[in-house]
Steps between C-alpha positions, in 0.01 A plus 500: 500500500808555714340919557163341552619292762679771699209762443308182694668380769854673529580557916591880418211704423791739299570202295116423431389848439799567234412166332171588453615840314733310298247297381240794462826656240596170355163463399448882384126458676353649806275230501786240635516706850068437590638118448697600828243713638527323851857514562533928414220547733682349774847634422367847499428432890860368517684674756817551264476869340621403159261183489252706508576777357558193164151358545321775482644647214423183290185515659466870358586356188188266490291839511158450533498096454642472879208714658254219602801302684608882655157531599481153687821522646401846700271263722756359659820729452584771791787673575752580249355277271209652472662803441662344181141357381333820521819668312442270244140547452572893455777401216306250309184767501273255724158616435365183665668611807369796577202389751803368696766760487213747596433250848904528506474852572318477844769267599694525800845454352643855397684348195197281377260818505776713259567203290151456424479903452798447231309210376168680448703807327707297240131312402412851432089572374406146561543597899238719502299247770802621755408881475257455832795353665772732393313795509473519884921429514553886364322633849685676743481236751745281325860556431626723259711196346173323448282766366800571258463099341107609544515781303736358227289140462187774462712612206608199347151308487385801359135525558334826541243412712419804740604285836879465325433879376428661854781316705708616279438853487467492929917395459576763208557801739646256778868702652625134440659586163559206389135344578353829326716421170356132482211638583474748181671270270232228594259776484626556141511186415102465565442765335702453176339134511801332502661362788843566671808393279835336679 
């Protein structure tokens, strides 16, 4: 009762957020944290690093039980916080998230665009809707950090499809080295049908 009521309604958000692990341990079962669903989504938007940081590992923990609340919450969240909820989405393997991480990339915001990217990688093959929107990110025109995160998400979802296929061998020859090397291990990748290991 006593960690229940501090998870609730403690003034510190530290205080909530490691109440509501406690309990998750005390109780050996992931299940406890959804009960506190509410307050991790707001304490990863907390402006203190290691609140954060907290939440969104026991929200990691929840896996694939937290993606409907993720989901909701990226209607609303912006800035860094919506930098943590698309993070999230990529850890937990978000497959319902996709049609939005794939809008994320035609953001504005630098860091929301490559979070999605890492998002849409680490879902791997069930990314395959983002290939239209990747594909064009490996063209000259962009920079050669973002056709390198292009190149390597073509890798890591993994999909052969000839669109992935050609922008990847137009960036195989590239005098950037280290875009041609992501290039041919992504290449690779496609081709062995398995996509890019960490």
């Amino acid at each position: 009762p006593k960690l229940t009521e501090i998870a609730k309604s403690a003034e510190s958000e530290y205080e909530r957020v490691l109440a509501i692990l406690s309990l998750a341990k005390i109780t050996y079962n992931k299940k406890a944290l959804l009960t506190y669903m509410d307050v991790l989504l707001e304490a990863i938007g907390s402006e203190s690093e290691p609140v954060a940081t907290t939440a969104a590992a026991a929200l990691e923990q929840v896996g694939l039980r937290a993606q409907p609340a993720l989901i909701a919450a990226m209607q609303s969240a912006s800035g860094e916080h919506r930098n943590q909820l698309i993070n999230l989405l990529g850890a937990i393997g978000a497959r319902d998230a996709v049609p939005i991480l794939v809008a994320e990339l035609q953001s504005a915001q630098t860091d929301h665009r490559n979070a999605a990217l890492a998002a849409l990688s680490a879902i791997g093959p069930a990314s395959k809707a983002a290939l239209p929107v990747i594909v064009p990110l490996t063209t000259p025109n962009n920079d050669i950090a973002d056709r390198i995160r292009a190149c390597e998400a073509l890798g890591r979802i993994g999909q052969a499809e000839p669109i992935a296929i050609a922008a990847l061998e137009a960036n195989i020859h590239n005098q950037h080295k280290v875009l041609a090397r992501t290039a041919v291990r992504a290449w690779i990748a496609l081709d062995d049908g398995h996509h890019i290991d960490d």
